[in-house]
N, C-alpha and C positions, 0 to 999 in steps of 0.2 A: 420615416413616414408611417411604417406601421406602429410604432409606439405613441404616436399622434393619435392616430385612427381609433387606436383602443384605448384613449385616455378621452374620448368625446365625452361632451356632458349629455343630461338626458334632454331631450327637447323640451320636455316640458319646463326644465330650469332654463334651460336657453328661450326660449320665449316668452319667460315671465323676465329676463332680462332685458328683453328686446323691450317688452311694453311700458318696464321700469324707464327703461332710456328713453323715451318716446317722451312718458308723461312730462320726465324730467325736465326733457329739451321743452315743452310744454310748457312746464315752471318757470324755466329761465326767458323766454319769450314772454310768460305777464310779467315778470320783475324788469322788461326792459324799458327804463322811465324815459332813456335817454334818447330824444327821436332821430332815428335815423341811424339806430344803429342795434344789431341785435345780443350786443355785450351784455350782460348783465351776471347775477349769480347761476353756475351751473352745474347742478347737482350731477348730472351723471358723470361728471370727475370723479367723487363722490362714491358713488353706485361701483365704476370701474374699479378704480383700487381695491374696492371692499371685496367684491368680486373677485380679483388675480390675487387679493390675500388669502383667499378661501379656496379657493380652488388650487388644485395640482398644478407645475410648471409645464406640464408637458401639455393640458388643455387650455392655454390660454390662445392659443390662435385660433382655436374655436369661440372664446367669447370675443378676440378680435375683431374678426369674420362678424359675429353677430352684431357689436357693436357699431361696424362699418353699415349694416343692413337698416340698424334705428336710425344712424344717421342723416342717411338718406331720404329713408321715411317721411324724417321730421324737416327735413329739409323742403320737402314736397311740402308738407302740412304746414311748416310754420317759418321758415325763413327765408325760403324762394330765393335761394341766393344760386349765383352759376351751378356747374357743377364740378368743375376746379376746384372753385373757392370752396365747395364743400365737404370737397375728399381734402384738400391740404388743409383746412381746421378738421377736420377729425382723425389725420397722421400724427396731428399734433398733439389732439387728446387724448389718442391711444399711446403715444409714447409720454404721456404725461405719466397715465396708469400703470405702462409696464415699469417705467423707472422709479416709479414712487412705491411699485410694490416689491418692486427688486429691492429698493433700499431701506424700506422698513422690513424686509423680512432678513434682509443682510443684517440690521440690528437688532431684529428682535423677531418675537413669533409673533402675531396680534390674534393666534387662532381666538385669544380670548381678552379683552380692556382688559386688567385687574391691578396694575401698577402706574405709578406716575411715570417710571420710566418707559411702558409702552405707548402712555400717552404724548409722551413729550414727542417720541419715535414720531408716530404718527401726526401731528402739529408741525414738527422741522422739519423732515424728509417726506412727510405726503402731503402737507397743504403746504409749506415754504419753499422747499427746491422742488420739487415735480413741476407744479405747477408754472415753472421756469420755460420748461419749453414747451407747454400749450399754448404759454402768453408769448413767446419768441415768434412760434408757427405762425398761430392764430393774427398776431398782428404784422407782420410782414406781409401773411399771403392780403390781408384789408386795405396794407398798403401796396403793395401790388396794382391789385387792380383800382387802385382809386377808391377804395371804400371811407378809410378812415386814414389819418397820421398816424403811423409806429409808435410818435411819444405819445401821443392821446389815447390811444388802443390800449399800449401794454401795461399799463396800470390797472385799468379796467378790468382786462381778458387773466391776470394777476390776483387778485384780489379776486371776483368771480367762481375761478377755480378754486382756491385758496375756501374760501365759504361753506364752495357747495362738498370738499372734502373732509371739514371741519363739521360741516351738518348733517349731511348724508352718509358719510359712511361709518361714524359709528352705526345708527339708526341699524346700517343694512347690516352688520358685525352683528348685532343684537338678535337680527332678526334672523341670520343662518343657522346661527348657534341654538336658538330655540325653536326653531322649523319644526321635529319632530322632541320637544319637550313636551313634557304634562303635567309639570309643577303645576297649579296652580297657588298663587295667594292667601293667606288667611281673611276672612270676614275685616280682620282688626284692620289691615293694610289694604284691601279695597274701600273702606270707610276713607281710611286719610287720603287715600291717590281722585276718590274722585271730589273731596275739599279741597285739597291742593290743586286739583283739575280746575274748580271752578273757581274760584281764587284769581290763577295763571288765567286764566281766559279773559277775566274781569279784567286785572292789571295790565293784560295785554292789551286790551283793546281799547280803554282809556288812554294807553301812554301810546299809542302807537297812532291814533287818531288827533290827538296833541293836545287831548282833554288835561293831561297831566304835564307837569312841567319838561320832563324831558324821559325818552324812551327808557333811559336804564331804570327807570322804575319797575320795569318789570324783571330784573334780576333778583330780587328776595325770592319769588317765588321757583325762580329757574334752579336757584344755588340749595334750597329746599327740598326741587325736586331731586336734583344731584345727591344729597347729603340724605335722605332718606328714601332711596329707591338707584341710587348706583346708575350705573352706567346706564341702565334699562331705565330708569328715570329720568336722565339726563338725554339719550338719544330721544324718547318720547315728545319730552317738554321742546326741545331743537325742533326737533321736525312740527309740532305743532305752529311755536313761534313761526316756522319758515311760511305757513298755511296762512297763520293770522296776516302774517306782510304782502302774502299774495295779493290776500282782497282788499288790505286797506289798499294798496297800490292799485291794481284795476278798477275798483271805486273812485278813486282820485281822493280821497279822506286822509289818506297817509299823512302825516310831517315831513317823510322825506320826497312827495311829488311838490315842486314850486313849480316856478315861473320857469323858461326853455333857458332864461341866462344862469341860473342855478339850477338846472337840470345837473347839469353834470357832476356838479361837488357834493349835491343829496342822492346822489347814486353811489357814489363813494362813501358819505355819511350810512348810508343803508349799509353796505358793504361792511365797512367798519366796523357799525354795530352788532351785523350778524357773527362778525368775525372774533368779536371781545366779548360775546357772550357765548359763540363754543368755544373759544379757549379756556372760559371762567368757567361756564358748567365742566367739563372734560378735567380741567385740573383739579377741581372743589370734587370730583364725582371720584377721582382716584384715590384722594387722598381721606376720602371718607371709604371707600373700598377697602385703602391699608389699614385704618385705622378698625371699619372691624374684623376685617383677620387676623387684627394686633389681638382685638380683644377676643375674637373667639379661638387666637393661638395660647391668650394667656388661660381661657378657659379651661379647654382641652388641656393644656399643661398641668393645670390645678387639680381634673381631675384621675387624669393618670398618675400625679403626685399624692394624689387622696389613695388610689387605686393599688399605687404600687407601695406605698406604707404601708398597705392592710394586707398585699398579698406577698410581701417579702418574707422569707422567712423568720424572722427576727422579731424581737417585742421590743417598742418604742416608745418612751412615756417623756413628759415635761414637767419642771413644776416652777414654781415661785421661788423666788431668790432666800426664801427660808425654808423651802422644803415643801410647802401645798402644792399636791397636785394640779396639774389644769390638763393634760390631756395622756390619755391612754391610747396605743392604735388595736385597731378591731381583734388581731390576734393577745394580745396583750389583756382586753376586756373576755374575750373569749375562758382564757387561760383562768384570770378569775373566778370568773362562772363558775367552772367547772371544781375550782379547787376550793375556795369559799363562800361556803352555804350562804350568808346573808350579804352576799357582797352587794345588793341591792340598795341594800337596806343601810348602806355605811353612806355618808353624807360626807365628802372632802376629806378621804381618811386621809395621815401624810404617809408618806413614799414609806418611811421605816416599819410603820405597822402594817400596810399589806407584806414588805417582803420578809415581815416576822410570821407571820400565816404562811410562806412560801418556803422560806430555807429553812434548810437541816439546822436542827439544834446545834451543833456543835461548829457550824457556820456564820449564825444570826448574829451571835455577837461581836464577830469584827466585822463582818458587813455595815452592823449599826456603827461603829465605831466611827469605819473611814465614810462614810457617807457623812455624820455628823461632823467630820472633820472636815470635807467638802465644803458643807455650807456656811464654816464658822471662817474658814481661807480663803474661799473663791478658789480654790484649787481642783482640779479634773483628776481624775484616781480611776483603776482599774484592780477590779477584784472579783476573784471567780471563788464560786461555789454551788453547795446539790441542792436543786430546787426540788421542789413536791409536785407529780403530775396529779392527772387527775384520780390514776390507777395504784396511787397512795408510792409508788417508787420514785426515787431521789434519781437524780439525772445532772450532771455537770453542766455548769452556767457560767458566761463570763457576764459582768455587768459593767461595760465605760461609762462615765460621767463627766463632762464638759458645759463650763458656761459658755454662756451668749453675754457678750458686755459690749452699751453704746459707745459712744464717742471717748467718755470720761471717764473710761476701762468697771463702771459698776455693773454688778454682775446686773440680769436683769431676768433671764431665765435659764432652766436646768433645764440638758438635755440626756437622754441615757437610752441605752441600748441595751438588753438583752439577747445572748447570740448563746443559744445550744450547743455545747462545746463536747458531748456529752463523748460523743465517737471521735474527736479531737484526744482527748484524755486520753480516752483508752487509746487509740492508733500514737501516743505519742507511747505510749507505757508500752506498748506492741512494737512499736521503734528502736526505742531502746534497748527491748529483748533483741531485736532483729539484726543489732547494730553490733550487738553482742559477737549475735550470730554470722553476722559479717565480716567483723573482726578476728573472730575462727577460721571462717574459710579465706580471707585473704591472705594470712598466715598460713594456710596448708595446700594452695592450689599450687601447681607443679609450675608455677611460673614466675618471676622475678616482680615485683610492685612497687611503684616510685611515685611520691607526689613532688612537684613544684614548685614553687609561687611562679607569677607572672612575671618577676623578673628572671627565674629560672633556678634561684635556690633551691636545693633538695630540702623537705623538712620531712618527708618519711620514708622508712625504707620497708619493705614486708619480712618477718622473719625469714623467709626462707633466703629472703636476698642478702640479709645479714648474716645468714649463716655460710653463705657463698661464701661472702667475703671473710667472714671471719672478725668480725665488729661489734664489738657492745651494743655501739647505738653510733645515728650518722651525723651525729656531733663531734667525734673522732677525726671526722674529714675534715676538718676544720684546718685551716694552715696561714701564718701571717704574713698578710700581704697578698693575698690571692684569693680568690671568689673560692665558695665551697661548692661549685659546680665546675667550675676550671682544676681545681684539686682532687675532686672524686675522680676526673675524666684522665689527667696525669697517673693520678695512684694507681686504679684500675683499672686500666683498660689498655692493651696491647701499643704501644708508641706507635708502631706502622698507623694505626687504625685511631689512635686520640686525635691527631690532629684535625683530619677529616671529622670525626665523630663531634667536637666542641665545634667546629664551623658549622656544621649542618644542625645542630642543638641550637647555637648563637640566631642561625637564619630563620628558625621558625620561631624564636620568642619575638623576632622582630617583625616578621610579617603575621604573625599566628594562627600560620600555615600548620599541619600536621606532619612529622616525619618518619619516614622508614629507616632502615639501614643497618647494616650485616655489619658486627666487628667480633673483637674478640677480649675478653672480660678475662683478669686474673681471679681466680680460685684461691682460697686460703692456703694451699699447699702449694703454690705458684704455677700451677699449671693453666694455660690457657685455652679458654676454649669457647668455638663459635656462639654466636647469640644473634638472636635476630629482635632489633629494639626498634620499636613505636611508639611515638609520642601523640597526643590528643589533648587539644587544650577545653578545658570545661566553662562553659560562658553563660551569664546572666542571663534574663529577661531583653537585654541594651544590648548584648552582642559582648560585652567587657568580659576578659579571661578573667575566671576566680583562681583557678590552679592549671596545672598543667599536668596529667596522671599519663605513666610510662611504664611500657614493658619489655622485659627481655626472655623472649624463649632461648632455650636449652638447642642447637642447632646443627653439635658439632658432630653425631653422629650422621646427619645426613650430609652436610657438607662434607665429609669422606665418601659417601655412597655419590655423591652430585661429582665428584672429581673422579669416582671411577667411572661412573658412567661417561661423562666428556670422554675420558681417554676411548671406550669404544665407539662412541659415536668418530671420532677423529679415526679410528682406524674403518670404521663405515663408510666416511665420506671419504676418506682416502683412494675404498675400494671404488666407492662410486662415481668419483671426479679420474679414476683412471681410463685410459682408451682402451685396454682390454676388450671390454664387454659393455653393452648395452642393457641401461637398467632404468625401469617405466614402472612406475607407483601408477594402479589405477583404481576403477572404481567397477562395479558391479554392471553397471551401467551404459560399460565402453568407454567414460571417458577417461584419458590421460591426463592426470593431475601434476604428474611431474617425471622427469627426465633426464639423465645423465646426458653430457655434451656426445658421448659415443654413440647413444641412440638416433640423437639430432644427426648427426654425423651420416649413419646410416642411411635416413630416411631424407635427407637434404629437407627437411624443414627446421624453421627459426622458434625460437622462443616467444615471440608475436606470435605463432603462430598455435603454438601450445599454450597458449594462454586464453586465444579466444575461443577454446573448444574442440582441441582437435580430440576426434575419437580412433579406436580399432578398426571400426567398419569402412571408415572415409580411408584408409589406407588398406583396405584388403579386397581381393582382384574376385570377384562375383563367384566361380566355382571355391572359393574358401570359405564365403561367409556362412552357407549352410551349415558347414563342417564347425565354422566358430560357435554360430547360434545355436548349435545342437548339443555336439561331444565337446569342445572345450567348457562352453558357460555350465552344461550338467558335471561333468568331471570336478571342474571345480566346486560348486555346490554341494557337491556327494563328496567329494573327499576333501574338499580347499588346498589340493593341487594339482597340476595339470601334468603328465610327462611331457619330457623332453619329446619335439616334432617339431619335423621340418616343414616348410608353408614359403609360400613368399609375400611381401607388401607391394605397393607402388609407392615409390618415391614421390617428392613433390612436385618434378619434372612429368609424372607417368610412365615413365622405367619402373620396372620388378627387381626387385633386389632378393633374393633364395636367404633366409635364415631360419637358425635353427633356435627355438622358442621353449619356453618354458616357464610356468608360473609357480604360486603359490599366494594363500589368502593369509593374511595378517589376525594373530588368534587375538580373538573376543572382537575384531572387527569384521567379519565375514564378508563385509559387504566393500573391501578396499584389499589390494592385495601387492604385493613385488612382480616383477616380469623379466628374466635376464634372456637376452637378444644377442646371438651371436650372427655374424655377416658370413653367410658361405658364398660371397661374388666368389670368391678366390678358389674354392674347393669346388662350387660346379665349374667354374672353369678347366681345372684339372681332370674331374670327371669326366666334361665333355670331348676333354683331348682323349682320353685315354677311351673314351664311348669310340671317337671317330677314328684312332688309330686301331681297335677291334675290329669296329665296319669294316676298315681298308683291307685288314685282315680275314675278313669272312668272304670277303669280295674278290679276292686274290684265292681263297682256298675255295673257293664257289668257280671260279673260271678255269683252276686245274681241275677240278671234278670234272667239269662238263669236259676240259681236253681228255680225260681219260677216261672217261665213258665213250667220249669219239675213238678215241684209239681203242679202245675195247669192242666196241660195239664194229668198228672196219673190221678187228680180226678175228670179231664173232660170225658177221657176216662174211668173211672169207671161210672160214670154218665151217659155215654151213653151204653155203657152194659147194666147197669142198666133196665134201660129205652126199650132199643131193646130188652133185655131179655126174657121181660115176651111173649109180642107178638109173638116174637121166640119158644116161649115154648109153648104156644097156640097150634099154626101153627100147631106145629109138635106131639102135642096131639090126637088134631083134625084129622090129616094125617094117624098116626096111629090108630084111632078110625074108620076112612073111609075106611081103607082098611080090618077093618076086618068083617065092615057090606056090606063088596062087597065079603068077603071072605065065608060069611056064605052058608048056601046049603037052602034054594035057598038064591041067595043077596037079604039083606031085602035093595032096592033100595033108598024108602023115606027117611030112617035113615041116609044112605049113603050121602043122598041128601043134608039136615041137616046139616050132619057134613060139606060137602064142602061150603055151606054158612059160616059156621063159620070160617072155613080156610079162605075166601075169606075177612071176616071181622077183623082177625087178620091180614091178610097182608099190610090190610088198616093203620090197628093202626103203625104196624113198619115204613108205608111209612112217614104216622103222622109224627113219630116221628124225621126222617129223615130231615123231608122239615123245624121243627123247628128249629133241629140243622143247618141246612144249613142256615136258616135264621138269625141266632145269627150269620155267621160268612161273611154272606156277605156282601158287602159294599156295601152304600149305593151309588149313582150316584149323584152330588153332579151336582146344575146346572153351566157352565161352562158362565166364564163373559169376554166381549170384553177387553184384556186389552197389554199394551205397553211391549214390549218382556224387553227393557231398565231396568225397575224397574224391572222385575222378575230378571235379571242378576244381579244386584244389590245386590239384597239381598246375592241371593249363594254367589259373591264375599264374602260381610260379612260375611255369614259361613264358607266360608274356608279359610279368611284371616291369624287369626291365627294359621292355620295348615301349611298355606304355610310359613311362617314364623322361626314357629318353624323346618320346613323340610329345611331351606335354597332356598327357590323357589320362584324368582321373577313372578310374574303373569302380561304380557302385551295384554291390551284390544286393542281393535281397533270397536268399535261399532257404526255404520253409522245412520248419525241422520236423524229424524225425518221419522223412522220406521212406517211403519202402524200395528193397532191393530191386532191381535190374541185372535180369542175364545179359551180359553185355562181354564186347571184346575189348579190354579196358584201352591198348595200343589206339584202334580204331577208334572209337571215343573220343579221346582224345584228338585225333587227329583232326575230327569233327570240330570241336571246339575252339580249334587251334587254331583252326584256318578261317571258321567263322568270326573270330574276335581280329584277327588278324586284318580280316577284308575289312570289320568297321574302323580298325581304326587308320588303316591307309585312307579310307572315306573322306575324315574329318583332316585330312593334311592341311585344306587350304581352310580348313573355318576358322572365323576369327574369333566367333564365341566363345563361351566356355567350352570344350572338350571332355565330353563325358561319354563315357561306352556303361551301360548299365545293363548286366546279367541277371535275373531271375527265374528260379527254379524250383516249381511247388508241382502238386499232384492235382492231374484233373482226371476224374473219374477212375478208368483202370490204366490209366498212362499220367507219364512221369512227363511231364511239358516243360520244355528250356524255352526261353527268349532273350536274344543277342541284339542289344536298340543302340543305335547310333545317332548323332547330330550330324552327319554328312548330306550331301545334297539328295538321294535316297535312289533310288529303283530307275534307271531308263528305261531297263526293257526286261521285264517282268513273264513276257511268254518266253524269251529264250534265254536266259542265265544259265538255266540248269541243263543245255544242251554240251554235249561235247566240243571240246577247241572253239565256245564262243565265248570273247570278253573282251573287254571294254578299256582293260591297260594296256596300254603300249608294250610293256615286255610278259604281259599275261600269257600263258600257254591255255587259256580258257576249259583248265581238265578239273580243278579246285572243287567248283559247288556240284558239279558232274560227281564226285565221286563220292564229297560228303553225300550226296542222295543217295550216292549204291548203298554208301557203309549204313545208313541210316536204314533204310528199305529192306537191306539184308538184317538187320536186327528186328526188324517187322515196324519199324517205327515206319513216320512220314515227316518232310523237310519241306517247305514254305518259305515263301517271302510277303512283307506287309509293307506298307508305308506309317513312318514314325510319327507322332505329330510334336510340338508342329510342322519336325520336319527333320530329313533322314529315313532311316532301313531300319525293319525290325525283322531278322530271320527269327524262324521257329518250329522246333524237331521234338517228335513225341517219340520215347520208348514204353513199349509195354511193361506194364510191372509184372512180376513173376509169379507165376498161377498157385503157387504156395500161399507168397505174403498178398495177392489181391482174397483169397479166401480166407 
């Protein structure tokens, strides 16, 4: 629909067609003689076809639509017939038009009359068959409702159409095509058009009134108008005659209006007549069309033949059967001119005396020779020689000479060419040298040369290839009873390798196909050795082989270097198709270009699968890919190998597989590299037997410590009983002994006194004994030494490497260099660290994510700031962690960050906690830097 929509015409062409239809139906209602009925001729058959011939396919259901609108119209205005009746005769007349303009354009284009064959087009398929089913419709729907008989109708409704497509729609052809024309006419040809106009009026209106014996008297002037004004003559004159029948007919003056019982057969006479006089004008009108495109094609021919004589390069002259000239071409007269002062002035000179003014002395006189012998033979001759320009230098010339003879073989004229040969000569003489030169270097090029015939005979061989062989010349090869191409391929050439070598020679002289192919050639001294031979066949202008030219390179040094290289490739692929090791060709890129079956093996993915793209990244578990994208792809880059490191991938399942990896880049290709992958399932497995039988081990010497610290600490604590005992007992002897020499009547006071001395002196002994115990358990203060925070992290790392390890937890430093010194107690320090990295990474036991514990350590202002950040769930209770005996594990003794804050505190630092983002613990402890290196 919308390609409909945007192929509409303009209204303004669609309403000049409407008013066209109107008149038309118009026209066919005066032409109806026959009473009673409104058959007659009817142009806008006519109109339509010319119409859906001009127009686009795609808008014809817009003239459709318009045409159904005139119809109507005119139905009102002039034939008041139902209104059935008046849409099924114009279904009729509309598929008249579309089928008639479907099939004249199915045979032809009529964008323009100009041929008898488009006229024919238009006569047989748009007034003879179209017109079929206007007159089918049109007279069924008549008989239908009672109007008319189907036999009486369809000749009529037949003929009618047939008329008004014959009369009208050239007219309307003429008139599309010249719509926006501005040719106008010469004076000369508006003179004749309006005598022939009045003429045709005259005859017409005599013969048509029945002044004249019979209407076709007015065809001289119709077939006049045809034959000197064309199709636009011919449509003019038609549509006029149609005008002049109008009014004879509604006048009642006609010849073809009688009496009502011959109504009917001088309606068909009218029919008739209009009908044999557009078929006469239309075929008189084309055939005078061709006739002058004949003649202004012979025109045009004539004078691009005038044209291209004068401007071909070449001098062209004629003469008389005894040598008088009769025509020179313009360069030729030119040439003259210039070289021949009075050549004006010469009157018929003949051919031998201009080209005695023209050639080199030493030329003329065989020139004159075979030309006079030309003309005494009738024979054609070719002879070259130095003509004179105008610049006084001689210049190389060929001259042909050729009669022309009539029927009875006498000569009747000379024709001759002269053709500048001048760069001919020399480029032949420049050939020759060249050919020379040719013949040198094919002689000396370091490679074998052979020509062929087309049936594949050798006829030459190149020095060097005779000196191979060791042959005079390749007439030698020659043997009775066998082809000199089947004998050279015997004699020389390795037996393994002849057989093959003449089939595959034999197949391309046969197909004259070109050949390859590796053999192996005898040497003069009998030694044999590789060649690599090519054949190329050399062919005509037609495609026809003229020879067959062939090469043998010299091959057998690389053919040893190609055999040893295969043996290491075989020992390559050997290494690579073995199940040892996994080995991945890749690319700069990440992708996997290829794969030993051990690697597949590894990773449990298929070769489908490495094919559609598998990369590094799609198998490496998110905390590696950093480590890939950073330190492997720069490693490689910077050095083009990677060291050996262990990592693991995901299988194609989502299982981790632990391997141990290692690359290197491919030299002059940098950007493509080897990867050898070994499987450690088997060795963490061991490892982790051997992790878990340690633990069982640490766990069993961790549960006798704490027995013997119990057992220690029961007979420590007896020990001190012991010990505080007595003194206790003392005390409280003495106490009681005091109070009863204060209790006596009177209190004996000194006794009393006495005794509290000696209370006083047992209290002494328990303090004694107190300060010993205290002194056994406390520590001593050990002196603290200047020292690099760098190496204290060091170490912890080493302590807790393999814990992090075994926990799954990568540990990323970031420690800013050249740290100043810290007094510090390097033990405690430590211990700090220890325990701090320890809590994060018991944190992240249950995380699924990646597991990263990340330390950094740089200087902020006069202190040395650490920070220990985890991915664990992070901080519950943030006011009391750092309390004594509080914590949050189950077998926690909650004394841990209690004490890191003393040790911390007692170096003057301070300890903190933070929440990570976006989630976890970030502890963090300052120490002072040392009042030396902050100055």
């Amino acid at each position: 629909m919308m390609s409909i929509w945007s192929h509409r015409p303009q209204i303004l062409y669609l309403s000049l067609f409407v008013a066209a239809y109107v008149l038309g139906c118009g026209f066919a209602q005066a032409l109806a003689i026959v009473p009673g009925t409104g058959i007659s001729i009817w142009p806008p058959s006519g109109l339509f076809i010319a119409t859906l011939l001009f127009a686009s396919r795609h808008s014809w259901p817009w003239w459709v639509l318009g045409g159904l609108l005139a119809e109507l119209f005119s139905n009102v205005l002039w034939f008041h017939n139902p209104l059935p009746v008046a849409i099924l005769i114009y279904t009729g007349n509309a598929l008249e038009a579309v089928v008639g303009a479907w099939l004249v354009n199915r045979f032809a284009r009529l964008a323009r009359l100009e041929t008898l064959q488009e006229v024919l087009v238009l006569v047989v398929l748009g007034a003879g068959i179209a017109p079929i089913a206007s007159a089918t419709v049109g007279s069924a729907t008549l008989a239908w409702f009672g109007m008319q008989r189907f036999a009486a109708a369809w000749p009529l409704f037949w003929l009618g159409d047939a008329t008004g497509v014959l009369i009208v729609a050239p007219l309307a052809l003429v008139v599309f095509q010249n719509w926006h024309s501005k040719a106008r006419p010469l004076d000369a040809r508006w003179m004749e058009a309006s005598i022939l106009g009045l003429i045709f009026l005259g005859v017409a209106a005599l013969s048509l009134s029945g002044h004249l014996v019979s209407a076709y008297v007015v065809m001289p002037p119709l077939l006049w108008a045809a034959v000197r004004f064309e199709f636009r003559g011919a449509a003019i004159a038609l549509a006029l005659l149609a005008l002049i029948t109008v009014v004879f007919t509604i006048s009642g003056a006609s010849q073809f209006v009688g009496d009502p019982e011959t109504q009917r057969q001088e309606q068909i006479m009218l029919q008739l007549f209009l009908v044999i006089s557009a078929f006469s004008v239309l075929i008189v009108a084309a055939i005078s069309r061709q006739h002058q495109q004949a003649l202004l094609t012979l025109r045009r021919s004539e004078r691009q033949l005038q044209e291209m004589i004068d401007a071909v390069p070449i001098r062209i002259w004629s003469a008389t059967p005894t040598g008088g000239p009769v025509y020179f071409n313009k360069r030729y007269q030119d040439h003259f001119r210039s070289v021949i002062t009075n050549f004006e002035a010469l009157s018929e000179p003949r051919i031998e005396t201009l080209l005695e003014e023209l050639i080199h002395p030493e030329d003329a006189t065989g020139v004159q020779r075979t030309l006079q012998n030309c003309f005494e033979t009738g024979d054609g001759s070719a002879m070259r020689f130095r003509w004179r320009e105008k610049d006084g230098a001689y210049r190389w010339a060929e001259c042909r000479v050729e009669p022309r003879r009539d029927e009875t073989g006498t000569v009747v004229q000379w024709y001759g060419v002269s053709l500048d040969i001048d760069e001919e000569v020399r480029a032949q003489e420049a050939l020759r040298e060249r050919e020379r030169e040719l013949s040198q270097l094919v002689n000396m090029v370091p490679v074998h040369i052979r020509r062929l015939t087309p049936e594949g005979e050798p006829t030459f061989f190149n020095k060097r290839l005779l000196d191979f062989f060791g042959l005079p010349d390749v007439a030698q090869l020659d043997k009775p009873g066998m082809s000199r191409l089947a004998a050279a391929i015997k004699t020389l050439v390795h037996p393994e390798d002849a057989t093959r070598l003449l089939e595959t020679v034999r197949h391309s002289l046969a197909t004259g196909e070109p050949y390859a192919m590796k053999y192996r050639m005898r040497r003069a001294d009998g030694a044999y050795r590789w060649v690599d031979g090519r054949g190329e066949p050399l062919r005509d202008q037609s495609g026809e082989i003229l020879h067959w030219y062939a090469i043998s390179i010299d091959i057998d040094d690389q053919m040893r270097l190609y055999r040893d290289i295969e043996e290491r490739e075989a020992k390559i692929r050997r290494l690579v198709d073995s199940d040892i090791i996994g080995i991945v060709i890749w690319d700069m890129d990440g992708r996997l270009i290829e794969a030993n079956d051990a690697f597949l093996r590894i990773v449990q993915y298929d070769r489908e699968d490495l094919q559609a793209g598998l990369r590094w990244l799609d198998m490496t578990p998110p905390e590696w890919q950093e480590v890939y994208a950073r330190e492997e792809a720069e490693e490689l880059r910077a050095t083009g190998k990677m060291q050996t490191r262990e990592k693991e991938y995901f299988r194609k399942d989502g299982s981790r597989v632990p391997v141990l990896i290692g690359a290197a880049s491919f030299e002059g290709r940098s950007r493509q590299g080897v990867a050898y992958i070994l499987d450690l399932t088997e060795r963490k497995r061991a490892e982790e037997a051997q992790m878990r039988a340690e633990e069982a081990l640490r766990e069993a010497s961790g549960a006798l410590a704490k027995a013997t610290q119990a057992a220690s600490l029961a007979e420590l604590s007896a020990s001190i009983a012991h010990e505080v005992n007595q003194p206790l007992a003392a005390i409280v002897a003495n106490s009681q002994a005091c109070l009863r020499w204060l209790s006596a009547e009177p209190p004996n006071v000194d006794r009393a006194k006495i005794t509290a001395e000696r209370i006083t002196r047992d209290a002494n002994a328990a303090a004694d004994v107190v300060t010993r115990i205290r002194a056994v358990f406390k520590q001593s203060t050990e002196a603290r030494s200047s020292t690099a925070l760098r190496g204290v992290v060091a170490e912890a790392l080493d302590l807790m490497a393999e814990e992090a390890a075994r926990r799954r937890v990568r540990i990323d430093t970031d420690i800013e260099g050249d740290l100043p010194p810290v007094a510090l107690d390097r033990i405690q320090i430590q211990q700090v660290l220890v325990n701090l990295m320890r809590n994060g990474i018991e944190a992240m036991e249950s995380t699924a994510d990646a597991r990263v514990l990340r330390l950094s350590v740089r200087r902020t202002g006069d202190v040395v700031q650490t920070e220990i950040s985890d991915r664990g769930p992070g901080v519950e209770f943030p006011d009391r962690m750092f309390e004594p005996f509080f914590t949050t594990k189950e077998q926690g003794m909650g004394m841990g960050l209690a004490i890191c804050r003393s040790i911390v505190e007692s170096h003057g630092g301070r300890l903190w906690a933070e929440e990570n983002e976006p989630h976890g613990a970030r502890f963090i402890f300052t120490l002072p830097v040392e009042v030396k290196a902050a100055a």
